[in-house]
C-alpha positions as CSV (number, residue, x, y, z in Angstrom):
1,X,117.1,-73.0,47.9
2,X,116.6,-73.8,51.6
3,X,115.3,-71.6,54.4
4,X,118.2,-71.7,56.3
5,X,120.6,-70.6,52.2
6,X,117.4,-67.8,52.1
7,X,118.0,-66.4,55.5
8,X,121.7,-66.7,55.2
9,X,121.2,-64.5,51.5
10,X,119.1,-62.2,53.3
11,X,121.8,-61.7,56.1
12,X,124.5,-61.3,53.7
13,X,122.3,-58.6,51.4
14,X,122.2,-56.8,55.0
15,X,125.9,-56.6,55.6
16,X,126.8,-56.1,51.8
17,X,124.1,-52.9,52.2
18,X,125.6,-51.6,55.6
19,X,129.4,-51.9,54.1
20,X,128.9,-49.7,51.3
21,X,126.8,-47.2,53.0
22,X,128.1,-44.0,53.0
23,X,129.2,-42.5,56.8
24,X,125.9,-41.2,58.5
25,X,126.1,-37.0,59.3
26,X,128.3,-38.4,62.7
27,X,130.8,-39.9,61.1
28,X,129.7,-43.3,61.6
29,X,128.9,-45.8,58.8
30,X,126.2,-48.2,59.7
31,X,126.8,-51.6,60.5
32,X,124.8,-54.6,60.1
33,X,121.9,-55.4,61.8
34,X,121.6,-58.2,64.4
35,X,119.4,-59.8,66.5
36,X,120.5,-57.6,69.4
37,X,119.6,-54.8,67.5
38,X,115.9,-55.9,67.0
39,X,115.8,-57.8,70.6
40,X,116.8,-53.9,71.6
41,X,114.3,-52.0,69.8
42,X,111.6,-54.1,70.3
43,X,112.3,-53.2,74.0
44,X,112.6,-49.3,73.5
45,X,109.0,-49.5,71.4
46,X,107.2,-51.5,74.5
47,X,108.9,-48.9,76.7
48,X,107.3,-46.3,74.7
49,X,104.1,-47.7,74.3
50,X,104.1,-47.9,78.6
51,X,105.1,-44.1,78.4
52,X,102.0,-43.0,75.8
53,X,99.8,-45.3,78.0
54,X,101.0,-43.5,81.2
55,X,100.0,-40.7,79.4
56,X,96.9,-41.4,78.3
57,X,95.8,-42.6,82.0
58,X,97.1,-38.9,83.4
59,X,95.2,-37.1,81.1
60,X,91.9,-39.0,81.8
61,X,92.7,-38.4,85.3
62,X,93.4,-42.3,86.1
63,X,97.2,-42.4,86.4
64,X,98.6,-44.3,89.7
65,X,95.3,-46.3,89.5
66,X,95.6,-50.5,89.3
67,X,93.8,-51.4,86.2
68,X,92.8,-54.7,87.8
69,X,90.9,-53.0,91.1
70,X,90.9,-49.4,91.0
71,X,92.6,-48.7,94.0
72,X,95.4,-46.1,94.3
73,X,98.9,-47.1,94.3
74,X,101.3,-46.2,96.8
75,X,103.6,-42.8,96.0
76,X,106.9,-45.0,96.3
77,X,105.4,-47.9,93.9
78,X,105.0,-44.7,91.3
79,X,108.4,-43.2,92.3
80,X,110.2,-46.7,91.8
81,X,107.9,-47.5,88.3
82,X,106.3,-44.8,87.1
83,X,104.8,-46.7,84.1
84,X,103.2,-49.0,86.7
85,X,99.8,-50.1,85.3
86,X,99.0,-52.8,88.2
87,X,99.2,-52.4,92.0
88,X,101.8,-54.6,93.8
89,X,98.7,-57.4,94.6
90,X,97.9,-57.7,90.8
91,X,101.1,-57.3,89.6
92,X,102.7,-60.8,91.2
C-alpha cells in the first residue's frame, strides 16, 4: 500500500468515525477533521502559549519589557499587542 492509499485510509477511518458518532450534548454530531481544523488549533495553542508567557513575565515583574534589550515598551504597543514579547526595534 502506498503512502498516499495509507493517508487516504486514514482519512476515510476519520470520516467513517465522525458519521456514526452520536450528536455531542449540543446537538451537533462531529464532523470530520481537516487541515483547517489542525492549521486552526495549532494557532489557538501558540496563542495560548503567548498568553501563559505573558503571564509568567507579569508575575516576575518583567511584563512590557523587550526580551532582546530590556527596555520598556510603550503603553500603546501593550494596548495594541498585549502578548508583545519584543519592542517595535527588535520586533522588525
Amino acid at each position: 500500500m502506498s503512502e498516499q492509499t495509507a493517508g487516504q485510509a486514514a482519512e476515510q477511518q476519520t470520516v467513517e468515525t465522525a458519521r456514526a458518532a452520536p450528536a455531542g450534548a449540543g446537538g451537533i454530531a462531529a464532523g470530520p477533521v481537516g487541515l483547517d481544523d489542525v492549521a486552526a488549533l495549532d494557532a489557538a495553542e501558540a496563542e495560548l502559549d503567548d498568553l501563559d508567557a505573558a503571564l509568567r513575565r507579569l508575575e516576575a515583574g518583567t511584563y512590557g519589557r523587550c526580551e532582546r534589550c530590556g527596555d520598556d515598551m510603550a503603553a500603546e504597543q501593550l494596548a495594541r499587542r498585549p502578548l508583545a514579547r519584543l519592542c517595535p526595534r527588535h520586533a522588525a
